[in-house]
C-alpha positions as a Markdown table, in Angstrom:
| # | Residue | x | y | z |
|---|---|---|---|---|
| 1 | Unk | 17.3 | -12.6 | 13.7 |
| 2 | Unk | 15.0 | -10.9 | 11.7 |
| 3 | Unk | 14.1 | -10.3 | 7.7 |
| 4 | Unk | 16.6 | -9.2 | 5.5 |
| 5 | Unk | 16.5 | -5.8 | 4.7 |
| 6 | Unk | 17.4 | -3.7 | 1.4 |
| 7 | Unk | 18.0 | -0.2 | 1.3 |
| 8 | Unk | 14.6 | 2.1 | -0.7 |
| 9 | Unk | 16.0 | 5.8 | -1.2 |
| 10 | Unk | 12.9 | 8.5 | -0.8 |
| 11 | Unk | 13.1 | 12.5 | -1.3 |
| 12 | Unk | 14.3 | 14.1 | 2.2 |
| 13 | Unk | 12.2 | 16.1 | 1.8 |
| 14 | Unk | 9.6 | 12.8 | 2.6 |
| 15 | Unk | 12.0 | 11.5 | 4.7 |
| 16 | Unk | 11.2 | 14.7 | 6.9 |
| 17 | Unk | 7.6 | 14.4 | 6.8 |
| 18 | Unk | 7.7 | 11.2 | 7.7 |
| 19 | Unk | 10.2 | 11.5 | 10.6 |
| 20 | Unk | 7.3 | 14.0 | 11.7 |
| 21 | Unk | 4.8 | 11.4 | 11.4 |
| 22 | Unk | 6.4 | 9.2 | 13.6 |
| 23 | Unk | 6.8 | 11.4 | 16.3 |
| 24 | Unk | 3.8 | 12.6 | 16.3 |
| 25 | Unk | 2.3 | 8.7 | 16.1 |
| 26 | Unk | 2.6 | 8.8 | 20.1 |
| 27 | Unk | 5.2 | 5.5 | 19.8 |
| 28 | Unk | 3.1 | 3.6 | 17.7 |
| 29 | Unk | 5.9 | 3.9 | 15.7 |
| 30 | Unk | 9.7 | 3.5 | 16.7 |
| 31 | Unk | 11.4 | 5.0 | 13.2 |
| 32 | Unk | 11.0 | 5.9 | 10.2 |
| 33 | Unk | 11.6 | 2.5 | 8.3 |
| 34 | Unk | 8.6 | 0.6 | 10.8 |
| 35 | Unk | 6.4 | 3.7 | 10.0 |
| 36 | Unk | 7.3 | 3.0 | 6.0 |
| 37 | Unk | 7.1 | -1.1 | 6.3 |
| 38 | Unk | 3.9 | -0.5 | 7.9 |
| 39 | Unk | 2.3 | 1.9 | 5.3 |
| 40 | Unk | 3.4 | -0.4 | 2.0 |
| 41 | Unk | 1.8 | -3.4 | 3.8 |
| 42 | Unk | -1.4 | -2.1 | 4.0 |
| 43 | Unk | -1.0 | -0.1 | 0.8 |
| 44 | Unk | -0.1 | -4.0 | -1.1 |
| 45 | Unk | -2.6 | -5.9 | 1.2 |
| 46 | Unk | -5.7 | -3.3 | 0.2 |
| 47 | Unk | -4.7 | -3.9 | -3.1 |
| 48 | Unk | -4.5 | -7.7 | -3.3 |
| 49 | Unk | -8.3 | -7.6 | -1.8 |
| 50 | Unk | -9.6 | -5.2 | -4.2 |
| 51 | Unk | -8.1 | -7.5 | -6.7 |
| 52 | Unk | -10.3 | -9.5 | -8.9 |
| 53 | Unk | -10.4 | -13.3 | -10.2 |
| 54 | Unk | -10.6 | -13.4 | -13.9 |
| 55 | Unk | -14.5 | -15.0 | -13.4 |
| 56 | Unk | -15.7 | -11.8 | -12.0 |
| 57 | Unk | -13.7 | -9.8 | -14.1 |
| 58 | Unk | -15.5 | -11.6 | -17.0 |
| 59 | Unk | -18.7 | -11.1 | -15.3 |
| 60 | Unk | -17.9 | -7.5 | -15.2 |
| 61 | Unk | -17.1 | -7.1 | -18.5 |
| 62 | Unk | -20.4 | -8.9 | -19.7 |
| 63 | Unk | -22.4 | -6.5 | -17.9 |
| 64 | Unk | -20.9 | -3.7 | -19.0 |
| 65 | Unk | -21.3 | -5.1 | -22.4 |
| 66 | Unk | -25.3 | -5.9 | -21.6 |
| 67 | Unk | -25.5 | -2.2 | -20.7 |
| 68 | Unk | -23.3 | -0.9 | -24.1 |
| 69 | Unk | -20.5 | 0.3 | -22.6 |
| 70 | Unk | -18.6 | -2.3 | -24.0 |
């Protein structure tokens, strides 16, 4: 069985550009809803590694401040 699934409403007006996308993915994708799945994972997994720890985040912040813009 797989994950449970919720329902996301988009614009159709996506919906159609996306139903474009996947037919013109050459099967990589099989529907719209892998085509989206896929997209928000690698939108929320670039984000989590551009993410930083609050010790560089300080370090940031004191060079700014060493360089007044801060």
């Amino acid at each position: 069985m797989g994950e449970e699934k919720v329902a996301v409403y988009i614009p159709k007006k996506l919906y159609e550009r996306i139903e474009k996308a996947v037919k013109e993915s050459g099967g990589e994708f099989k529907n719209v809803e892998e085509y989206v799945a896929f997209v928000l994972e690698e939108v929320l997994k670039e984000e989590e590694e551009t993410a930083f720890t609050p010790e560089e985040e300080e370090e940031i912040k004191r060079r700014l401040r060493a360089l007044g813009y801060l």
